[in-house]
MIFIBA-12910 format. One record per atom (N, C-alpha, C): x, y, z; atom name. Coordinates in Angstrom, 2 decimals, decimal comma. Each point is the difference from the previous one (the first is absolute). Layout:
REM residues N
+---------+---------+---------+------+
!      xx !      yy !      zz ! atom !
+---------+---------+---------+------+
!       X !       Y !       Z !   CA !
...
+---------+---------+---------+------+
This chain:
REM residues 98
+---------+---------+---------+------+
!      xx !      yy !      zz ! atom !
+---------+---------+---------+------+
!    0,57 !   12,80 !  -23,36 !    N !
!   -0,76 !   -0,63 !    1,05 !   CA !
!    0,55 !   -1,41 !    0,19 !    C !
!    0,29 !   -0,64 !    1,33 !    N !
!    0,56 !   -1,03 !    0,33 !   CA !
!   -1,25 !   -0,73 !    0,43 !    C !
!   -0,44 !   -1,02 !   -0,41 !    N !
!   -1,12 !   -0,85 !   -0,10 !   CA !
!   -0,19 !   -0,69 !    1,35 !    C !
!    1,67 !   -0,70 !   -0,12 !    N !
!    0,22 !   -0,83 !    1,50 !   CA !
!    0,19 !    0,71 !    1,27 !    C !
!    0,37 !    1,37 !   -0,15 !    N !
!    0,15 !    0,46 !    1,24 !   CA !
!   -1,09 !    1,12 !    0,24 !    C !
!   -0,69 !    0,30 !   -0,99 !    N !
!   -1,31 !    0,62 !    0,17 !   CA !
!   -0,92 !   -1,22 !    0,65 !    C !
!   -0,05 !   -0,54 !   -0,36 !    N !
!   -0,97 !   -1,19 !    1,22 !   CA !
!    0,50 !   -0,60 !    0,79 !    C !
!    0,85 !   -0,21 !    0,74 !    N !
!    0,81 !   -0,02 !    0,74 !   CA !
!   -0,24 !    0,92 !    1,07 !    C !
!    0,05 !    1,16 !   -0,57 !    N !
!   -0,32 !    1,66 !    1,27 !   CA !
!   -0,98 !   -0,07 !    0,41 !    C !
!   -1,17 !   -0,27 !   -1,00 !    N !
!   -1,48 !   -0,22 !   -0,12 !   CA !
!   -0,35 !   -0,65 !    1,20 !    C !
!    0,65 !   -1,14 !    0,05 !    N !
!   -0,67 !   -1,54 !    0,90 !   CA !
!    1,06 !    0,69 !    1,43 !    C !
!    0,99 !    0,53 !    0,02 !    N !
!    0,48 !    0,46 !    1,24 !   CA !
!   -1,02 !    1,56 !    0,86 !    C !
!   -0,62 !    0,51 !   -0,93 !    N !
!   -0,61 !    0,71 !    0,47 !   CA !
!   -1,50 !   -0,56 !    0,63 !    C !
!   -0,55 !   -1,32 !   -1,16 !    N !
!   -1,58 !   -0,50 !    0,92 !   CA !
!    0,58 !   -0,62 !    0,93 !    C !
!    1,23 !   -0,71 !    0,43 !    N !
!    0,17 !   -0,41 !    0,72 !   CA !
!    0,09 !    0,72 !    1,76 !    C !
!    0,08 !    1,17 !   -0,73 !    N !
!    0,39 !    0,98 !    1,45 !   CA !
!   -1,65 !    0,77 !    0,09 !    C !
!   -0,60 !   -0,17 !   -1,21 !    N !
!   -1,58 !    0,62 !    0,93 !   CA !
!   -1,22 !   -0,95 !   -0,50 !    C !
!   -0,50 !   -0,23 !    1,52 !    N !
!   -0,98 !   -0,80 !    0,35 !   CA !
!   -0,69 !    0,13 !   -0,85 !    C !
!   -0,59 !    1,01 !   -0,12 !    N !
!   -1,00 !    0,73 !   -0,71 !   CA !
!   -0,27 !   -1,02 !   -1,29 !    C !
!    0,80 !   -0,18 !   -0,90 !    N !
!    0,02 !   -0,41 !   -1,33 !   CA !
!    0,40 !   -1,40 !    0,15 !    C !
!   -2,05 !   -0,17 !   -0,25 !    N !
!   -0,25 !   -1,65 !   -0,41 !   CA !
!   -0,19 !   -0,06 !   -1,55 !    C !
!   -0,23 !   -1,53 !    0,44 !    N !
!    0,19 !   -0,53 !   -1,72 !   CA !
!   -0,96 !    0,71 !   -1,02 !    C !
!   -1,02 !    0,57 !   -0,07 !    N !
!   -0,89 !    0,44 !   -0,50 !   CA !
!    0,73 !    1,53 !   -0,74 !    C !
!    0,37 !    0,85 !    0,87 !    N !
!    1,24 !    0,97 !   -0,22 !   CA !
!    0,98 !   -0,61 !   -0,60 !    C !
!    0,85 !   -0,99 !    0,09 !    N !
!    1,14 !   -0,57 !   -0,64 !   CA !
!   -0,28 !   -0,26 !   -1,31 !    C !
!   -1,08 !   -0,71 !   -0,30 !    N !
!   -0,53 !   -0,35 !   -1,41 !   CA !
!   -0,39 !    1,05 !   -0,50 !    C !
!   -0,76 !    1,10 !    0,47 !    N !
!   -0,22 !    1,15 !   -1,03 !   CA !
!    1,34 !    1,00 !   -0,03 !    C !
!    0,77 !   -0,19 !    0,37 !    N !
!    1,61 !    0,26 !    0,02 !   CA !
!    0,54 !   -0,23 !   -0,97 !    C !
!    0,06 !   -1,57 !   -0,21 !    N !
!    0,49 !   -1,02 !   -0,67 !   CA !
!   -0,72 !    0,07 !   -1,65 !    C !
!   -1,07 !    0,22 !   -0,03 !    N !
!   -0,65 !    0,12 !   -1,25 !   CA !
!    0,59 !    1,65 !   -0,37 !    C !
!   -0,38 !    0,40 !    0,60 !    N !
!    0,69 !    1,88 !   -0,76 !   CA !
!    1,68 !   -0,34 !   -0,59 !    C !
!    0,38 !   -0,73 !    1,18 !    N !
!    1,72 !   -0,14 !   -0,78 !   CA !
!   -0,16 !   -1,09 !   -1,05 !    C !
!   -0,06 !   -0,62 !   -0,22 !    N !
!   -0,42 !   -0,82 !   -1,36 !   CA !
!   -0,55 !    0,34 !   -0,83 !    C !
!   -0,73 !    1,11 !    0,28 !    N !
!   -0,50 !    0,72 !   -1,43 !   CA !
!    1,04 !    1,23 !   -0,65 !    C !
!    0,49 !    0,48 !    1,10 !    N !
!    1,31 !    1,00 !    0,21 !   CA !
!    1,27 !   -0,77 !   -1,14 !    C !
!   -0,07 !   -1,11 !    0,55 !    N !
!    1,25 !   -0,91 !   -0,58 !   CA !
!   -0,41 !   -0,45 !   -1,48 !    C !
!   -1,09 !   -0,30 !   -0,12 !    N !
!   -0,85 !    0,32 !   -1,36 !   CA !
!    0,88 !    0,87 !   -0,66 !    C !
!   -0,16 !    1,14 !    0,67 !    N !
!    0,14 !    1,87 !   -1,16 !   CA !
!    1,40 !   -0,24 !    0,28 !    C !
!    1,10 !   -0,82 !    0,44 !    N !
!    0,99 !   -0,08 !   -0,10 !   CA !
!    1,04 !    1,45 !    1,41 !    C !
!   -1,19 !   -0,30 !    0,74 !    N !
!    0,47 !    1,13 !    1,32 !   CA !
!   -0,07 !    1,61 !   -0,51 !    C !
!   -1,36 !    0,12 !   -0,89 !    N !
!    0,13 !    1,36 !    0,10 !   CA !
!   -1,05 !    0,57 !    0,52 !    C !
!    0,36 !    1,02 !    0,37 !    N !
!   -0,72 !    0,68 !    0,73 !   CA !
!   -1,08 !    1,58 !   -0,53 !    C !
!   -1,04 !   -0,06 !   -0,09 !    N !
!   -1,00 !   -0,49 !    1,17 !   CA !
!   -0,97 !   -1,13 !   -1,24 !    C !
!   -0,34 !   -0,94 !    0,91 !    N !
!   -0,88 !   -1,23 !   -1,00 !   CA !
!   -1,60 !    0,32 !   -0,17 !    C !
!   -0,26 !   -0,58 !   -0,45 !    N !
!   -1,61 !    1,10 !   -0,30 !   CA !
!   -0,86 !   -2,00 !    0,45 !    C !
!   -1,28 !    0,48 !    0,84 !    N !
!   -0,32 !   -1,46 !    0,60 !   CA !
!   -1,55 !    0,64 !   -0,27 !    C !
!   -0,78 !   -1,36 !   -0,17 !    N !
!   -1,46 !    0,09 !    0,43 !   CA !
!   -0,49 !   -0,93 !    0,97 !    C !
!   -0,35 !    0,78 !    1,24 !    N !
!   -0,67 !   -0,82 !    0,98 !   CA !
!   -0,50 !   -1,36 !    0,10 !    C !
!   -0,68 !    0,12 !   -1,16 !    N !
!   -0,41 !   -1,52 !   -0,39 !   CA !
!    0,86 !   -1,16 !   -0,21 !    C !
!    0,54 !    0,73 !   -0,59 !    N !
!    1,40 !   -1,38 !   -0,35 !   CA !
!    1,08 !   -0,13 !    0,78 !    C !
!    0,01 !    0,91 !    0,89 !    N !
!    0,84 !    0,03 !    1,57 !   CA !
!   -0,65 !   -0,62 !    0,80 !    C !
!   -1,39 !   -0,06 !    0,22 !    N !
!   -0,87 !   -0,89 !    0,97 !   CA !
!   -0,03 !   -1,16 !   -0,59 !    C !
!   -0,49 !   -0,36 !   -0,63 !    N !
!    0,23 !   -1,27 !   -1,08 !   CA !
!    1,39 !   -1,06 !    0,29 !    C !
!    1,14 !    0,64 !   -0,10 !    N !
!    1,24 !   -0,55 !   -0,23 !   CA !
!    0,22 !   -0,07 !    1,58 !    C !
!   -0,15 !    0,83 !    0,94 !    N !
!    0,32 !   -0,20 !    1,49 !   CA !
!   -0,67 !   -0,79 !    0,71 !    C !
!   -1,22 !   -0,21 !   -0,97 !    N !
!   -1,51 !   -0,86 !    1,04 !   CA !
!   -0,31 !    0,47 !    1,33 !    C !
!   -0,29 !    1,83 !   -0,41 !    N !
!   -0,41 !    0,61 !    0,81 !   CA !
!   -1,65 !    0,47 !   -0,63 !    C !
!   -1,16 !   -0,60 !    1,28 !    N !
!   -1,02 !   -0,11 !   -0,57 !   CA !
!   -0,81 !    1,13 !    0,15 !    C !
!    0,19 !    1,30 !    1,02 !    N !
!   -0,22 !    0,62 !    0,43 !   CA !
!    0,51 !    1,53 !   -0,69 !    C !
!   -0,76 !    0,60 !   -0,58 !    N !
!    0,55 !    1,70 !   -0,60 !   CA !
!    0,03 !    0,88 !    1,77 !    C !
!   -0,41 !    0,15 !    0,91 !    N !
!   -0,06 !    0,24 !    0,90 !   CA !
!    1,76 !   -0,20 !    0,79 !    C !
!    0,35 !   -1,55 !   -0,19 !    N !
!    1,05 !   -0,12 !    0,22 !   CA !
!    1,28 !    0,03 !   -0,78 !    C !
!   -0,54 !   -0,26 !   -0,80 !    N !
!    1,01 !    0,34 !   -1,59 !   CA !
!    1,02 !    1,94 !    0,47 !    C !
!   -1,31 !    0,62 !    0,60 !    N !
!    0,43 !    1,11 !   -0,13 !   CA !
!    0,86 !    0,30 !    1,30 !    C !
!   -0,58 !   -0,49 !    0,92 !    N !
!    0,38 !    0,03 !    1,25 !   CA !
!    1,93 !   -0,37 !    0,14 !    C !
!   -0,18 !   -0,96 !   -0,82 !    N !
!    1,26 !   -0,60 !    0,32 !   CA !
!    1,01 !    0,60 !   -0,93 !    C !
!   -0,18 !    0,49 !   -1,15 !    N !
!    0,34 !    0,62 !   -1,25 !   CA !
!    0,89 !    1,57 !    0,92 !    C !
!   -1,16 !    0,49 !    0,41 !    N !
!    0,41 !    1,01 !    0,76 !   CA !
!    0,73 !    0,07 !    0,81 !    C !
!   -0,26 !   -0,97 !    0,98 !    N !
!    0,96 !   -0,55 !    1,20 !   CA !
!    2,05 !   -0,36 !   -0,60 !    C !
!   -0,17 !   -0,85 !   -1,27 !    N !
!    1,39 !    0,18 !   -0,43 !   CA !
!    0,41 !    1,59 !   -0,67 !    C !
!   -0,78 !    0,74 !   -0,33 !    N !
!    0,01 !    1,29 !   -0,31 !   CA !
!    0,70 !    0,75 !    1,39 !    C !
!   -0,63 !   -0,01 !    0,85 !    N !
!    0,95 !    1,10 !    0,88 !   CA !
!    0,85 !   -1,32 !    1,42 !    C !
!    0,20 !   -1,03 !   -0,45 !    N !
!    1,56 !   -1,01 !    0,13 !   CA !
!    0,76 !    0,85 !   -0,88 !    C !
!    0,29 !    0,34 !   -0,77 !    N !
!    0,67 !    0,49 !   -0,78 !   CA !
!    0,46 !   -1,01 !   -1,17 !    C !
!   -1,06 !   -1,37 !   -0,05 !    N !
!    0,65 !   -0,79 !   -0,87 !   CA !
!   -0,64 !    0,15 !   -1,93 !    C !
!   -0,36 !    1,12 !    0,24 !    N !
!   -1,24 !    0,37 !   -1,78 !   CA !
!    0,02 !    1,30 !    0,44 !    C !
!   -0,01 !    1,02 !   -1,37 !    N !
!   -1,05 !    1,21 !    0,20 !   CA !
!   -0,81 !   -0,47 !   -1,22 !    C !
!   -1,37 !    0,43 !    0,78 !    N !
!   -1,27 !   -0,42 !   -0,74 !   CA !
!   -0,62 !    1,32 !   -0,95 !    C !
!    0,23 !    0,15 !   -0,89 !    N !
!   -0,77 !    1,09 !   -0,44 !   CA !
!   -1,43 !   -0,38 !   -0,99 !    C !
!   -1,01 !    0,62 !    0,78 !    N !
!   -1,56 !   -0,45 !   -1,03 !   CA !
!   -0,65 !    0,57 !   -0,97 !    C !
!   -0,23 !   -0,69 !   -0,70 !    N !
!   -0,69 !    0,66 !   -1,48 !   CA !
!   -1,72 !   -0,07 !    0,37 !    C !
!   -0,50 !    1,05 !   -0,79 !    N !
!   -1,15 !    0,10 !    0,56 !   CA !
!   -0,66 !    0,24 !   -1,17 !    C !
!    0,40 !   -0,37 !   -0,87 !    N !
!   -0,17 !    0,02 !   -1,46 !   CA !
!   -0,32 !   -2,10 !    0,05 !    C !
!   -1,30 !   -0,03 !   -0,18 !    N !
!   -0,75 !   -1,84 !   -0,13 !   CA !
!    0,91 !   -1,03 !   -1,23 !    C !
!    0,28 !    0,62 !   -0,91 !    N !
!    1,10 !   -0,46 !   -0,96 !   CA !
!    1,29 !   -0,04 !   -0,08 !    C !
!    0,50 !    0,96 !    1,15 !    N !
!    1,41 !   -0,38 !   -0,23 !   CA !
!    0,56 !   -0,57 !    1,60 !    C !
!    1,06 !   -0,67 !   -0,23 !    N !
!    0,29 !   -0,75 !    1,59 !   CA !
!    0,68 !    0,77 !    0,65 !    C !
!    0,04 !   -0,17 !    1,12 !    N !
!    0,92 !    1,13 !    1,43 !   CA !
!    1,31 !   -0,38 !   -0,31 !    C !
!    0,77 !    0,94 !    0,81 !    N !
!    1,95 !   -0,44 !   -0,23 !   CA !
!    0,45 !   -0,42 !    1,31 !    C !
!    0,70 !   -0,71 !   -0,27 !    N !
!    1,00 !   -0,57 !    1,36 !   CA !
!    1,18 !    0,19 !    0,00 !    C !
!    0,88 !    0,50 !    0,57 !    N !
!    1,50 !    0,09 !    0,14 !   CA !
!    0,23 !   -0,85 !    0,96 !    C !
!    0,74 !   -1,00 !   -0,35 !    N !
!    0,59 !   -1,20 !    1,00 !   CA !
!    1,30 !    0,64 !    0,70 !    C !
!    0,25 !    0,16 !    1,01 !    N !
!    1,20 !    0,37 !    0,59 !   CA !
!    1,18 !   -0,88 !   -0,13 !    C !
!    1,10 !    0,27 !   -0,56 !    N !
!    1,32 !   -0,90 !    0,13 !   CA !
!    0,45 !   -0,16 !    0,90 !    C !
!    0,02 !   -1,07 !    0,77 !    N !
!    0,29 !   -0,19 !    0,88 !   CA !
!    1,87 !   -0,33 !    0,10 !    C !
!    0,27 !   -0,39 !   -1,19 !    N !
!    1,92 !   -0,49 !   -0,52 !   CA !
!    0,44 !    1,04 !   -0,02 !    C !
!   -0,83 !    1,24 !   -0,13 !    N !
!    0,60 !    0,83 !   -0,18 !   CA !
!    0,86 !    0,57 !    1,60 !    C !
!   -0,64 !   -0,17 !    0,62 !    N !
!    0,17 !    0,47 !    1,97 !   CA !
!    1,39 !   -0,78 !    0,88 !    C !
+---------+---------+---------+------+
């Protein structure tokens, strides 16, 4: 995974859709930093809470909304645990890789 040119693609792609304001960018931005955490592997295991928390997204309503919304961008696949103890998975898409 190329760090610099994975964000790089990233910021060329919000740049080309309106759509994705800062609110989206930061809960973007927090999933890849936690991603970069696990050292880019894939899929990262997250809890809502500490994704809302870290994005200063105050809203679970929108938390999800927007979560989803980078879900079919094609920039995450979101997969949910529905199990209260264990956290959902995220696959960050490589973007260096393209």
């Amino acid at each position: 995974m190329n760090y610099l040119k994975h964000l790089t693609e990233f910021f060329d792609r919000i740049m080309q859709d309106q759509n994705l304001n800062p609110t989206r960018i930061s809960l973007y931005m927090v999933l890849f930093q936690f991603w970069n955490v696990n050292r880019f592997q894939n899929p990262i295991t997250i809890t809502r809470d500490e994704v809302m928390q870290s994005s200063k997204i105050y809203s679970k309503a929108t938390y999800q909304k927007f979560r989803r919304e980078l879900n079919e961008k094609g920039f995450l696949r979101y997969e949910p645990s529905f199990n209260p103890y264990k956290g959902s998975s995220v696959h960050l898409i490589d973007f260096s890789a393209e």
